[in-house]
MARZAKOL-214934 format. One record per residue (C-alpha): residue number from 1; y, x, z. Coordinates in steps of 0.001 Angstrom, whole numbers. Each point is the difference from the previous one (the first is absolute). Example, Ala and Ser with C-alpha at 12.3 -4.5 7.8 and 13.67 -1.06 7.14 Angstrom:
BEGIN
(1; (-4500; 12300; 7800))
(2; (3440; 1370; -660))
END
This chain:
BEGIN
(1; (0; 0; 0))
(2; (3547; 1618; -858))
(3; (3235; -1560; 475))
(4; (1187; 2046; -2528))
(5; (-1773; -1727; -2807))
(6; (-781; -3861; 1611))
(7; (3713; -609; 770))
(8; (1408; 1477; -3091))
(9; (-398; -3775; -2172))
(10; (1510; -2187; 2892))
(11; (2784; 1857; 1353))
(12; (2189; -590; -3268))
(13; (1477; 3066; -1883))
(14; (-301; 3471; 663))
(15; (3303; 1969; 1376))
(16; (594; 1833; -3013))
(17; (-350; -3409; -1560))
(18; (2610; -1203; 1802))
(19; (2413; 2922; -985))
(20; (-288; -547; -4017))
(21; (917; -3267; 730))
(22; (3138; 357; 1784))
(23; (-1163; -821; 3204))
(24; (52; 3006; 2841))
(25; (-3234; 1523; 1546))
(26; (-1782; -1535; 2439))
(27; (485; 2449; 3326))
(28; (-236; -1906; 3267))
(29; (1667; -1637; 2544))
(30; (3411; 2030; 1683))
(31; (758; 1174; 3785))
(32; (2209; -1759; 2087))
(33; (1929; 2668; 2670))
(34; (-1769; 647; 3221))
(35; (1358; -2477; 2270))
(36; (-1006; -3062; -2182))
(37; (-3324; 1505; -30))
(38; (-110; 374; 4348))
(39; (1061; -3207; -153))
(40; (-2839; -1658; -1846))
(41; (-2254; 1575; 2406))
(42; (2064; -1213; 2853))
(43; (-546; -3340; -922))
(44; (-2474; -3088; 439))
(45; (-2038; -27; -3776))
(46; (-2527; -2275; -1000))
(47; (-2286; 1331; -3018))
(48; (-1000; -2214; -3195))
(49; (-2100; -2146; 1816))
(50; (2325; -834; 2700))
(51; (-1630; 1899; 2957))
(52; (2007; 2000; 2389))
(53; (163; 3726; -952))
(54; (167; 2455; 2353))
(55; (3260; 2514; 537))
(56; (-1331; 3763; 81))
(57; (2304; 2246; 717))
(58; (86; 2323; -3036))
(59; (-859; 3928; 525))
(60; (563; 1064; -3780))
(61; (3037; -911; -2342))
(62; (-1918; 612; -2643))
(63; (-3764; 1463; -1740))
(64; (-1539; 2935; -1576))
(65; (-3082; -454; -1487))
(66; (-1652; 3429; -1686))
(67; (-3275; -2015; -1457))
(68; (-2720; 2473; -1006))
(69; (-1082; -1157; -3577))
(70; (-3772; 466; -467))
(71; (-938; 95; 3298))
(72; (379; 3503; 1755))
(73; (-2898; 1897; 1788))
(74; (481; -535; 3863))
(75; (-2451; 2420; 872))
(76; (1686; 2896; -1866))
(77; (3464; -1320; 1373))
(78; (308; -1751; 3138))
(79; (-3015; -372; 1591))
(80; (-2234; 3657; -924))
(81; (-2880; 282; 1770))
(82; (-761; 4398; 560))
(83; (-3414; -785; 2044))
(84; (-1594; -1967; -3052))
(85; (-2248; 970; -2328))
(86; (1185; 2071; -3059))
(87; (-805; -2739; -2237))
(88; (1781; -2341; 1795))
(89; (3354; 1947; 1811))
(90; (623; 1427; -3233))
(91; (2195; 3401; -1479))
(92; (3036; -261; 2647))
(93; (96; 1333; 3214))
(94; (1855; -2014; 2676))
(95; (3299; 1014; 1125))
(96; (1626; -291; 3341))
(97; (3479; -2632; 307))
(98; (2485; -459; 2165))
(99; (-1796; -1819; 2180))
(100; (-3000; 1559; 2134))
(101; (-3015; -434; -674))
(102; (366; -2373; -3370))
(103; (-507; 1913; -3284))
(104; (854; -487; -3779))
(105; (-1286; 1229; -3112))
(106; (865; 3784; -587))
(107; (2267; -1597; -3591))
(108; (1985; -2167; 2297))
(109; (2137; 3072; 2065))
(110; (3411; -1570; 153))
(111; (-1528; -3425; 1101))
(112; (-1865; 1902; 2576))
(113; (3323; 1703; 1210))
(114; (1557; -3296; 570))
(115; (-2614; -1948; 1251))
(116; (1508; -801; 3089))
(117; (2431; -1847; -2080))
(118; (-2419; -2449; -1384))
(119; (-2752; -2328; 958))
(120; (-3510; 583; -1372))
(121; (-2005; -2825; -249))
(122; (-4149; 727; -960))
(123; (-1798; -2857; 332))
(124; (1426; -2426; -3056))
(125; (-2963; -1970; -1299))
(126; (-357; -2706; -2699))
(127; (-3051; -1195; -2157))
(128; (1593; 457; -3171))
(129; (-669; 3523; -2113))
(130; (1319; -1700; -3544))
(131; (3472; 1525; -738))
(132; (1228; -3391; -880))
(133; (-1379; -1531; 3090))
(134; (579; 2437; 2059))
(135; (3776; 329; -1071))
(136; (782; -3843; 721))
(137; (-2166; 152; 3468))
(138; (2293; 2731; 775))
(139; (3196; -839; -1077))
(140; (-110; -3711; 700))
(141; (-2309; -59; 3219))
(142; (-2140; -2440; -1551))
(143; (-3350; 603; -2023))
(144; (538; -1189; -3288))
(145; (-694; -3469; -1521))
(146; (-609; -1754; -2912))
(147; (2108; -2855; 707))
(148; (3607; 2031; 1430))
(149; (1649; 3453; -600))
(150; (1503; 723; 3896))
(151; (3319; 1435; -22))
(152; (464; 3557; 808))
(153; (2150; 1288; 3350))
(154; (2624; 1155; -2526))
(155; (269; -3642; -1305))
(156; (113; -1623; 3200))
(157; (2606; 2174; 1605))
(158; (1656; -312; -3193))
(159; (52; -4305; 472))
(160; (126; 359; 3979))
(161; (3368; 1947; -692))
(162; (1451; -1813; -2899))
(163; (3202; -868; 2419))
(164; (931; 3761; -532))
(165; (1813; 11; -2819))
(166; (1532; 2984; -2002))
(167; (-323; 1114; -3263))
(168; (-3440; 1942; 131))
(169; (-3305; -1652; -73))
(170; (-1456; 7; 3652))
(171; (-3585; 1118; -1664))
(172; (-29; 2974; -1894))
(173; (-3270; 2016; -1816))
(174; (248; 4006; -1004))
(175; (-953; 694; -2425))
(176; (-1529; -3158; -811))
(177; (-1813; -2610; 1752))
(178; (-3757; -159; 1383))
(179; (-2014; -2634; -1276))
(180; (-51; -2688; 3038))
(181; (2686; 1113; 1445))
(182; (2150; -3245; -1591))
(183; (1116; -3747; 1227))
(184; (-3403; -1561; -680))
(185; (191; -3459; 672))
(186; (3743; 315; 694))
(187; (2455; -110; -2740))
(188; (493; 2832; -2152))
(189; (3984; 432; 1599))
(190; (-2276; 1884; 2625))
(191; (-1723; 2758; -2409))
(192; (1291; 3728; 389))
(193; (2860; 1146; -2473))
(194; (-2934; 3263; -1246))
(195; (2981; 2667; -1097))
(196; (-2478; 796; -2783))
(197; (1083; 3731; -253))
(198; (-1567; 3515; 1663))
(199; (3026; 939; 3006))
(200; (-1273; 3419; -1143))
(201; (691; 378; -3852))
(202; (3221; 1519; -1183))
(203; (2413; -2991; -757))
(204; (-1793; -2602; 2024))
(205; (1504; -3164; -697))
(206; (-1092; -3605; 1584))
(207; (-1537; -2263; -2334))
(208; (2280; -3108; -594))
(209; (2530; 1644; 2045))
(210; (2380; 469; -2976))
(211; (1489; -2902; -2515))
(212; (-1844; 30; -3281))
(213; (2051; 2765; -2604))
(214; (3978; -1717; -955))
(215; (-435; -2443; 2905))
(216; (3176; 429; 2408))
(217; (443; -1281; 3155))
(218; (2813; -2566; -1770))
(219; (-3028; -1091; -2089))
(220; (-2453; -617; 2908))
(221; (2827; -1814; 1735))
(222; (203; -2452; -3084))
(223; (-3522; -431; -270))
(224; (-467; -774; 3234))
(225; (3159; -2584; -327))
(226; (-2185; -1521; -3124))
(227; (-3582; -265; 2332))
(228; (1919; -2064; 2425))
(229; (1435; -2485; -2540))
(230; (-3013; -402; -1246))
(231; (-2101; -67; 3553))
(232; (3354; -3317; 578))
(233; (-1276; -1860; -3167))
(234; (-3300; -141; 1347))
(235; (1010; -799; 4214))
(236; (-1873; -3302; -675))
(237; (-3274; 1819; -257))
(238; (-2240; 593; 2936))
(239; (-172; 3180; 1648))
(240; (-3326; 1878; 380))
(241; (-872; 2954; 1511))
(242; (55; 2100; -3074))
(243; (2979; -1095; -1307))
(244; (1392; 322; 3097))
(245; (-1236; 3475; 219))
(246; (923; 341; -4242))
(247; (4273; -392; 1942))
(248; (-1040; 1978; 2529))
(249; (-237; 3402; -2005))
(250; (2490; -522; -2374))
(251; (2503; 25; 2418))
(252; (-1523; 2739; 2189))
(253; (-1149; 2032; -3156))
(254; (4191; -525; -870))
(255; (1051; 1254; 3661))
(256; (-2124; 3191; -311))
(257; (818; 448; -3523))
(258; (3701; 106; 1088))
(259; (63; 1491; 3578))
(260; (895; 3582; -160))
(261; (-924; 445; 3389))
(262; (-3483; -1425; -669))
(263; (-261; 2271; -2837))
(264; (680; 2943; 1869))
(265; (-2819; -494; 2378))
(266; (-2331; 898; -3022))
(267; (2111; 3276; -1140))
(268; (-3199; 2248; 1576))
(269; (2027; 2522; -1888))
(270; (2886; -350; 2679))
(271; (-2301; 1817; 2293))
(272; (776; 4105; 979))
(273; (-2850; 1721; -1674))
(274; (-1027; 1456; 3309))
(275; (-809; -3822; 1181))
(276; (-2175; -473; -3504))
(277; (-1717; 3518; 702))
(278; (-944; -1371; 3711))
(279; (-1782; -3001; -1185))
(280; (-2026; 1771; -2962))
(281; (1140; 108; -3643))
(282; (-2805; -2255; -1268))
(283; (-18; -3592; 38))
(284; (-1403; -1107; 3296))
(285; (2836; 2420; 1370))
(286; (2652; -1592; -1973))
(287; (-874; -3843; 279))
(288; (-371; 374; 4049))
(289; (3370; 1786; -236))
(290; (1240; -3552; -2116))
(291; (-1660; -2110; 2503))
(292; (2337; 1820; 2807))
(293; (3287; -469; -2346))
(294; (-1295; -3696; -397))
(295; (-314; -791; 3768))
(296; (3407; 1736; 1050))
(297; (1630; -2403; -2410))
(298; (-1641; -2874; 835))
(299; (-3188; -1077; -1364))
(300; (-2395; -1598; 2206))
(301; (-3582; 774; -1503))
(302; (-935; 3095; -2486))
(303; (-3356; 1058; -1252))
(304; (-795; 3599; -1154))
(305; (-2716; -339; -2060))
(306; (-1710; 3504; -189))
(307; (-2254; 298; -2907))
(308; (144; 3593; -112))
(309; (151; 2279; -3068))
(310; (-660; -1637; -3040))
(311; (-514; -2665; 1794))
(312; (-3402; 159; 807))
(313; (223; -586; 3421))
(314; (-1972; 870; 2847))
(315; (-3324; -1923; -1396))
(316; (-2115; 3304; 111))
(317; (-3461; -1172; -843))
(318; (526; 3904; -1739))
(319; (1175; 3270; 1083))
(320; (1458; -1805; 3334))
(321; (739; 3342; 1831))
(322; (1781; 1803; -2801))
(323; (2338; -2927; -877))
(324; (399; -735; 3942))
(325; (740; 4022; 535))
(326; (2292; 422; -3292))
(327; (1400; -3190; -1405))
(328; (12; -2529; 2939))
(329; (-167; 1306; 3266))
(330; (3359; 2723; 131))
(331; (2548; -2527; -1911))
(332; (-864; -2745; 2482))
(333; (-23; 2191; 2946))
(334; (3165; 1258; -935))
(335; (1551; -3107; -393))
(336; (-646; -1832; 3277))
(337; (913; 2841; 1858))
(338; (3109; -6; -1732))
(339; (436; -3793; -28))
(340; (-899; -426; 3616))
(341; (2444; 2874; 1075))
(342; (2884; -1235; -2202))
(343; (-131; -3377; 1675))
(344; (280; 1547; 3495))
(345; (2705; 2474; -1028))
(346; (2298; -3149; -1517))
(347; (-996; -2159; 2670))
(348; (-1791; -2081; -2069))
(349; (-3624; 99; 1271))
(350; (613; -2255; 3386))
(351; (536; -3101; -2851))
(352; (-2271; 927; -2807))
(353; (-3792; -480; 277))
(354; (-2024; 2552; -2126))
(355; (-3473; -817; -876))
(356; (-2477; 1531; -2017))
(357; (-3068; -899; -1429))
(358; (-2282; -1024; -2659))
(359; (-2820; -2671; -1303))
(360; (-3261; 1979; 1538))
(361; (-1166; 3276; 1629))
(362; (-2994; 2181; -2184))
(363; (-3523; 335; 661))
(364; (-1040; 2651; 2673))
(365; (-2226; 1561; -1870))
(366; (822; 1853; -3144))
(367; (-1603; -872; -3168))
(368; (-864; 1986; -2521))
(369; (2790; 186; -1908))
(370; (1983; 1925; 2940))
(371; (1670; -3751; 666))
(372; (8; -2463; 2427))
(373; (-299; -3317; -1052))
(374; (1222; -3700; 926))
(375; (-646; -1249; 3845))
(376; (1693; -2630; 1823))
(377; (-1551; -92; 3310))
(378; (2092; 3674; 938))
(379; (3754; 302; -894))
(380; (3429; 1366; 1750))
(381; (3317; -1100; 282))
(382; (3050; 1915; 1327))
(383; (3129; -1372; 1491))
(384; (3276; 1183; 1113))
(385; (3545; -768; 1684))
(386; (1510; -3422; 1072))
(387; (-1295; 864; 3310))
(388; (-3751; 981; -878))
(389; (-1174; 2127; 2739))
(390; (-412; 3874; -2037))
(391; (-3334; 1697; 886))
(392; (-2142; -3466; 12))
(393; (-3083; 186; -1043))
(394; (-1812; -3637; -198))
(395; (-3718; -491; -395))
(396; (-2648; 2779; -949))
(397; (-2545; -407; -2809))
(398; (-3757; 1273; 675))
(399; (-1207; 3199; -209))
(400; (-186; 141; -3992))
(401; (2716; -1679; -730))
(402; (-1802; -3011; -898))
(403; (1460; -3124; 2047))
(404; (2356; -553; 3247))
(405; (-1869; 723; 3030))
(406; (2992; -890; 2284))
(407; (2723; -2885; -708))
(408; (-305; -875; -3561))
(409; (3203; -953; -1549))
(410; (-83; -2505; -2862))
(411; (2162; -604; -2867))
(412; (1205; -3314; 1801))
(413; (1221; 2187; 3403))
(414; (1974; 2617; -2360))
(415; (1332; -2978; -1294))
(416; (1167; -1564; 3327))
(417; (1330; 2870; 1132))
(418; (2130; 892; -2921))
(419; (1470; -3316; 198))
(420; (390; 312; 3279))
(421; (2114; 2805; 16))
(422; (1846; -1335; -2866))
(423; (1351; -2922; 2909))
(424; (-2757; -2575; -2599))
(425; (-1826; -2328; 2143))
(426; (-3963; 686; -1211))
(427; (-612; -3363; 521))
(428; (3187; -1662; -2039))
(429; (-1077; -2283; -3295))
(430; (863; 307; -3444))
(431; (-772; -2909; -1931))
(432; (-1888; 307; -3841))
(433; (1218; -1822; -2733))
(434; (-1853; -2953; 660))
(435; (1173; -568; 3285))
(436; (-2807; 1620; 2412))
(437; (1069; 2392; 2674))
(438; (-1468; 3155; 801))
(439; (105; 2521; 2719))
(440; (1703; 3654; -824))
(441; (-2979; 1355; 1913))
(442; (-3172; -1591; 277))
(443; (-2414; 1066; 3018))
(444; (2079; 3423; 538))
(445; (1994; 1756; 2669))
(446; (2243; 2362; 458))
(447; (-1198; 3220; 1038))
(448; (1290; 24; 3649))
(449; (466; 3758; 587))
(450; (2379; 133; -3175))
(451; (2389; -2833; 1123))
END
């Protein structure tokens, strides 16, 4: 099942549609200023269904989500085992952190350094081992389903903060977006604005981000004029969600179109080139640096999608310690530790949640092919900042690596507890088109020591 291909025939035209007719790109809903957004918060809500909802306190401002595309190998990252057998612990050697007695993979030694920074979590479990599957089960919190595409946590923080409004989208994908990580059942105004360009490539520009060549800002200004008349001659006609969401980004495609300031907080080329050298000059590097621009000006939700060189990502059924020791391993480790100590240094990392992870863990044992290959039942996730105790380490997997052995953590809790921290009531209701409501967070909690 892929949202990428099922919604494409009933969500209407395509963005770039949109453009070559006159009409702006679709791009989100805006920010409001920080007060308005306390204030929602402070205030009695009912959801969709009518049911009190809950007032948490919010920790984080705003999310960073670094998803691991393919699947990364928690065994030769996060969670080595040295005492196992060769066929199982693997070509690394285990490194000491910053925190006693808990050890990393020997290609992780900047993570290790700041591992009292950061909260380790080992023990993340799910059934699903398909990367389609296993991408929705993580990204939603629900297993997937025939009948209903879940939205993901960018999505619903994206529609949870729509009373922030500003000229840049609240949900933002670099370089492009994850499949699953959209507005499922919601309305496409919720999907990511994907910027659709490598942060890392000379001349970087944002896909969309410009007015097609000889269109001025005089021009836009007209056209929009024109939509409007039109949208008046036809006032008699229902609303419905999607042309309701159809109004929705041609006016916020306009305001980001036209907002220098919102412009600027792509210029990744603004940047001194000592700050670009710190986060790695390679594309996981450069998009986590863009995700830290993104935040400081305002957007509530980004997704790094790493896919690694070529973009093969870090699905090693083949070779999986030489891609994890030269192509995968150093850029990533690079760029946390230089994501997670620029948010400190500017103050930022008390508001902004970072979380990484991906669809599945890999088999213990290598196969023959010097790869590791899909399995569900062992994975990792990391979190950081927004009050996330550093030097956590929650749950423990068996002695190969296998399963949890202590306090499995399901897709459902990482879901509750990044909600949580984003002030989202687990439990709150979004309604689907037809009119049934349905629970953020189904059978999940949030992971007490991280909140």
């Amino acid at each position: 099942m892929s949202d990428r291909t099922s919604s494409a025939d009933c969500r209407g035209p395509s963005r770039r549609s949109l453009l070559r007719a006159g009409v702006l790109t679709a791009l989100g809903l805006g920010l409001d200023d920080l007060s308005r957004y306390r204030a929602a918060f402070a205030a009695d809500r009912v959801d969709a269904a009518g049911h009190a909802v809950a007032s948490i306190a919010p920790r984080a401002q705003n999310c960073i989500l670094i998803w691991l595309a393919g699947g990364p190998s928690h065994i030769d990252t996060f969670d080595p085992k040295p005492d196992a057998p060769q066929e199982y612990r693997g070509a690394f050697k285990a490194i000491e952190t910053a925190v006693p007695g808990v050890r990393v993979s020997e290609i992780l030694p900047k993570t290790a350094a700041l591992l009292d920074q950061i909260a380790l979590v080992r023990s993340v479990t799910s059934p699903e081992a398909d990367h389609d599957r296993a991408a929705h089960h993580l990204l939603t919190g629900y297993r997937p389903s025939p009948a209903l595409v879940y939205p993901s946590y960018g999505s619903v923080a994206a529609k949870t903060f729509e009373l922030r409004r500003g000229a840049l989208p609240p949900y933002v994908a670099v370089p492009d977006a994850p499949i699953f990580s959209s507005s499922g059942y919601l309305t496409p105004a919720y999907d990511p604005f994907a910027v659709g360009g490598d942060p890392n490539l000379p001349g970087f520009r944002v896909r969309d981000l410009t007015p097609p060549d000889r269109v001025t800002l005089d021009r836009l200004r007209r056209r929009r004029a024109m939509v409007r008349s039109l949208d008046g001659l036809a006032r008699d006609v229902s609303d419905t969600p999607l042309t309701a969401s159809r109004d929705a980004f041609t006016d916020r495609a306009y305001d980001l179109l036209t907002s220098s300031a919102a412009q600027a907080a792509f210029k990744i080329d603004d940047e001194p080139a000592s700050t670009r050298d710190a986060y790695g000059r390679n594309t996981i590097g450069q998009a986590c640096l863009l995700a830290r621009r993104l935040v400081e000006a305002g957007v509530s939700f980004v997704t790094v999608n790493d896919r690694g060189p070529q973009q093969l990502g870090w699905d090693t059924h083949q070779q999986n310690f030489f891609r994890l020791k030269k192509d995968l391993g150093p850029p990533l480790d690079g760029a946390l530790a230089a994501l997670v100590g620029d948010l400190a240094r500017r103050g930022l990392l008390e508001t902004t949640l970072v979380v990484m992870m991906g669809e599945f863990g890999r088999t213990p044992k290598v196969n023959q092919n010097a790869g590791r290959d899909h399995h569900g039942r062992a994975n990792f996730a990391v979190f950081a900042g927004a009050g996330v105790p550093g030097g956590a380490v929650i749950g423990r997997t068996d002695a190969r690596a296998d399963a949890p052995a202590d306090r499995p953590v399901t897709p459902a809790d990482l879901a509750a507890t990044i909600y949580w921290k984003l002030g989202i009531d687990p439990n709150r209701q979004f309604e689907t088109p037809d009119g049934r409501p349905i629970r953020l967070v189904d059978a999940g909690k949030p992971i007490r020591e991280l909140i």
